[in-house]
The first five atom37 places (N, CA, C, CB, O) and aatype in JSON, in Angstrom:
{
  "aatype": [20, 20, 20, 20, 20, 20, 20, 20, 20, 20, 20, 20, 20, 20, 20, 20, 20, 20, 20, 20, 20, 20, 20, 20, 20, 20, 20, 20, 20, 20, 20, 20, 20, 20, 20, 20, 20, 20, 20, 20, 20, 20, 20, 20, 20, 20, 20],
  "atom_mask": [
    [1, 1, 1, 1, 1],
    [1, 1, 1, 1, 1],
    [1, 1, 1, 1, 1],
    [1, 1, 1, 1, 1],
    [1, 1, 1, 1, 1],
    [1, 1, 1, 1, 1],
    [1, 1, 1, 1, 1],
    [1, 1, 1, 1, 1],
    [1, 1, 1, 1, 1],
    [1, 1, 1, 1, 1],
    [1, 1, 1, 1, 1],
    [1, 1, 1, 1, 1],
    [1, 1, 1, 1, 1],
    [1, 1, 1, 1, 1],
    [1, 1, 1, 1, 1],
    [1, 1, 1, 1, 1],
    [1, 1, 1, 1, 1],
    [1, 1, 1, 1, 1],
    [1, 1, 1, 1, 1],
    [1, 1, 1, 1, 1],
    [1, 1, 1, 1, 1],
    [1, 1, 1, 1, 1],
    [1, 1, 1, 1, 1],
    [1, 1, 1, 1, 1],
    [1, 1, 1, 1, 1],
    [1, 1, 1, 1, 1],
    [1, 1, 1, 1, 1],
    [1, 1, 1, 1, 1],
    [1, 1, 1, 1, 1],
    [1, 1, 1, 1, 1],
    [1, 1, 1, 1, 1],
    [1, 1, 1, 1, 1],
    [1, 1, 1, 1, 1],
    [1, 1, 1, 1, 1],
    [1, 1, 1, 1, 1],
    [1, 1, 1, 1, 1],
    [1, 1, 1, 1, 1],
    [1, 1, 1, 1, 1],
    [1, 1, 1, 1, 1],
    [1, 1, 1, 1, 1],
    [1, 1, 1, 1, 1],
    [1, 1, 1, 1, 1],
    [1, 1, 1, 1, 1],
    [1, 1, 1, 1, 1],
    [1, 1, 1, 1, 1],
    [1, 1, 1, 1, 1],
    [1, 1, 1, 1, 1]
  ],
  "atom_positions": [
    [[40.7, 114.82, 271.67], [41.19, 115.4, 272.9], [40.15, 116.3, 273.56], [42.45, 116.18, 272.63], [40.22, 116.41, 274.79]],
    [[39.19, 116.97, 272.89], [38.29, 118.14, 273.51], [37.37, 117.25, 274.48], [37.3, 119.11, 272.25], [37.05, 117.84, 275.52]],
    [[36.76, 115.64, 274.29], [36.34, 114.97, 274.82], [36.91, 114.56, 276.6], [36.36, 114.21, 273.84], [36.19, 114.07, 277.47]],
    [[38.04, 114.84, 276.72], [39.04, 114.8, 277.65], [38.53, 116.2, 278.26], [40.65, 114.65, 277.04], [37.7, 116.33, 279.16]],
    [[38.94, 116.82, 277.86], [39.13, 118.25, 278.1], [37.75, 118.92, 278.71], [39.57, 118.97, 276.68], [37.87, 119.9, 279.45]],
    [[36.57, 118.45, 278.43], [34.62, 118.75, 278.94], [34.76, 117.97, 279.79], [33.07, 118.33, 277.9], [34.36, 118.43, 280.86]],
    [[35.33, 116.45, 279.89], [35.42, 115.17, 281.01], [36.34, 116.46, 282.35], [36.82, 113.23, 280.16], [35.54, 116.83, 283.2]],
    [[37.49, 116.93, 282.51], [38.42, 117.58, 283.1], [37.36, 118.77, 283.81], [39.66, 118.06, 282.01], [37.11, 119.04, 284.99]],
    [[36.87, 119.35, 282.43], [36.08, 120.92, 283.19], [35.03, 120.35, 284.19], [35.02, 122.12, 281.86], [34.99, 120.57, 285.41]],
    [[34.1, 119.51, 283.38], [32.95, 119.58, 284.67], [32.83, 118.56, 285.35], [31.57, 119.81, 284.34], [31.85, 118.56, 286.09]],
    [[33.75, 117.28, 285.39], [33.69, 116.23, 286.48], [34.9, 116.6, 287.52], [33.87, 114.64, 285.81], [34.89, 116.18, 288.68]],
    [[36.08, 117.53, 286.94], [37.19, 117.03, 287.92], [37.13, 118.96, 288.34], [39.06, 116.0, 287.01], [38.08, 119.17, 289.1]],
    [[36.54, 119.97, 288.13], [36.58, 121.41, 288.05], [35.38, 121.54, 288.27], [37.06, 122.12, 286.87], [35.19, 122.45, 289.07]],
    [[34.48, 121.06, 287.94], [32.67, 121.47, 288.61], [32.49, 122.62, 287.97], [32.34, 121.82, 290.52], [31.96, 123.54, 288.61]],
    [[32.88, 122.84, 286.56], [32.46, 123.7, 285.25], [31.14, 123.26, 284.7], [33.53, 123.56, 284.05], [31.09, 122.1, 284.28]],
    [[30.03, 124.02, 284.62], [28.45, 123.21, 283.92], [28.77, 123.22, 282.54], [26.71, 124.15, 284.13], [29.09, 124.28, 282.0]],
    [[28.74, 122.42, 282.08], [28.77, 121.98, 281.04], [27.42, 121.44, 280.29], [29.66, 121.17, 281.22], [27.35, 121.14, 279.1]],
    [[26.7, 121.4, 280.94], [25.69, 120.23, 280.91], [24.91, 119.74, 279.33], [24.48, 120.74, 281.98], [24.61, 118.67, 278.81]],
    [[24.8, 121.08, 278.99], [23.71, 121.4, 277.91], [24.82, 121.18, 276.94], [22.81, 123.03, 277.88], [25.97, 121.48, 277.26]],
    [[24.54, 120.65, 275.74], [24.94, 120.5, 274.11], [24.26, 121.85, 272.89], [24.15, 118.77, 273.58], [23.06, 121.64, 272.68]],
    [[24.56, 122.53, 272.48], [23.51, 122.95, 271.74], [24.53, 123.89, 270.3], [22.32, 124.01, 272.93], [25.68, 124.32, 270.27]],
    [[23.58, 123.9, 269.42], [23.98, 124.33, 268.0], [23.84, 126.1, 268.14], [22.8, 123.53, 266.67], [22.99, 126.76, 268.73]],
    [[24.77, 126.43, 267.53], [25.22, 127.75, 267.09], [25.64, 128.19, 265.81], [26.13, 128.04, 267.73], [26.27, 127.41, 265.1]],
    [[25.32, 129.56, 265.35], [25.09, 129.7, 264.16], [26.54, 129.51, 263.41], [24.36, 130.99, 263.98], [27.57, 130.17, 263.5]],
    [[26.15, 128.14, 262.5], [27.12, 128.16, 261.56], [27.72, 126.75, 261.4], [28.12, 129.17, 261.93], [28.48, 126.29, 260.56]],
    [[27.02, 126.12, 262.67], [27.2, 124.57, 262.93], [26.29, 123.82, 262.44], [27.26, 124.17, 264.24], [25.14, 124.13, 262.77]],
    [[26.43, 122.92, 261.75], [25.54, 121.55, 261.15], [25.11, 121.12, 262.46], [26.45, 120.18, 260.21], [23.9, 121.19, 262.68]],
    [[25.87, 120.68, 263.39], [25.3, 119.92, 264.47], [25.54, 120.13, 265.99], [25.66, 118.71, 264.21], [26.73, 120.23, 266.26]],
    [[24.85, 120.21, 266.87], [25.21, 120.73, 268.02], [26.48, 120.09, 268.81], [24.07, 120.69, 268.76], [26.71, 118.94, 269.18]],
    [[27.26, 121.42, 268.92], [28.78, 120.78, 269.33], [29.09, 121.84, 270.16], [30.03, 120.5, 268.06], [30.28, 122.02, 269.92]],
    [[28.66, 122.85, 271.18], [29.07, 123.93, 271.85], [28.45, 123.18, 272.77], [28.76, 125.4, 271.53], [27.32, 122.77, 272.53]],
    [[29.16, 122.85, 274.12], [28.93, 122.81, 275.39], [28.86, 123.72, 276.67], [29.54, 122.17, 275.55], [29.9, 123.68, 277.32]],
    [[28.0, 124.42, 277.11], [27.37, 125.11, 277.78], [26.9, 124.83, 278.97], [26.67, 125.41, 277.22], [26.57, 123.67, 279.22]],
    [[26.74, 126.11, 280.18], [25.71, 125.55, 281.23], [24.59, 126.51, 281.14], [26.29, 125.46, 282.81], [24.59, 127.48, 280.38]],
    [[23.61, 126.17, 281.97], [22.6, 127.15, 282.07], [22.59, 128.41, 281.98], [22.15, 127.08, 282.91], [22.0, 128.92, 281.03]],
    [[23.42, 129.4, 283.19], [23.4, 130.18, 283.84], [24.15, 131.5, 282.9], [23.92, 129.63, 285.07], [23.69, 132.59, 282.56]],
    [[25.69, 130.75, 282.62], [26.48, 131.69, 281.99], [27.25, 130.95, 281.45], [27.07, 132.66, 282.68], [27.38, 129.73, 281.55]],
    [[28.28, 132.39, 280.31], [28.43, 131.75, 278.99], [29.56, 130.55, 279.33], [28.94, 132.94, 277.72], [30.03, 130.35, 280.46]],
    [[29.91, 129.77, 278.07], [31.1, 129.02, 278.18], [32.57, 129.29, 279.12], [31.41, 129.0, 276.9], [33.15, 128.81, 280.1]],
    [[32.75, 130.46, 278.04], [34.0, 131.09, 278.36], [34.26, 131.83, 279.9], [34.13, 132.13, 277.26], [35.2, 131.62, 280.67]],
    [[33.22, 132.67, 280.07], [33.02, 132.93, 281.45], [33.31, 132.06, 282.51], [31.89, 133.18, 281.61], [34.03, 132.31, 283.48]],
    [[32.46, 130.62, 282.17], [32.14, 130.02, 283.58], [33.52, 129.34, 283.31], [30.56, 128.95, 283.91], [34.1, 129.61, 284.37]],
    [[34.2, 128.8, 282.75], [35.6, 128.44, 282.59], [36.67, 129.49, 283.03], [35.82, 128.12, 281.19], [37.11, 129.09, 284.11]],
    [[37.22, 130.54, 282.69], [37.68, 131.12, 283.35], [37.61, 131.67, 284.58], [37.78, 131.5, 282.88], [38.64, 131.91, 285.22]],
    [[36.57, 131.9, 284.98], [36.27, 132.24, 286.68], [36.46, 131.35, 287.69], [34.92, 132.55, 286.98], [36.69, 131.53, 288.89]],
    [[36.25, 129.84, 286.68], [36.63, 128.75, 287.96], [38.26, 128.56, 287.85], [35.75, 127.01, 287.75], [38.82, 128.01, 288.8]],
    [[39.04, 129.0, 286.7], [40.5, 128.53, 286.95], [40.96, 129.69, 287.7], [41.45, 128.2, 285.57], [42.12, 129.73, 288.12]]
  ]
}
C-alpha cells in the first residue's frame, strides 16, 4: 500500500518525493524524500 500512497503524494499532490535514500538503521534505502525539505514537512504543508 505505501507504493500507492508516494504514487498519491507526488503525482496526484505535487509532494517531491523524488530522491530514495538510506537512514540510519536501514539495510536498504527505503525513505523517500525531496531535495529541499524534510519528508514530513513537505507532506503536511501541502495537505
Amino acid at each position: 500500500n505505501s507504493r500507492d500512497a508516494i504514487y498519491w503524494l507526488s503525482d496526484e499532490i505535487n509532494v517531491d518525493l523524488s530522491n530514495v535514500v538510506l537512514l540510519g538503521g536501514h539495510s536498504h534505502a527505503r525513505t523517500h524524500k525531496g531535495d529541499k525539505l524534510p519528508p514530513g514537512f513537505a507532506i503536511v504543508s501541502v495537505l
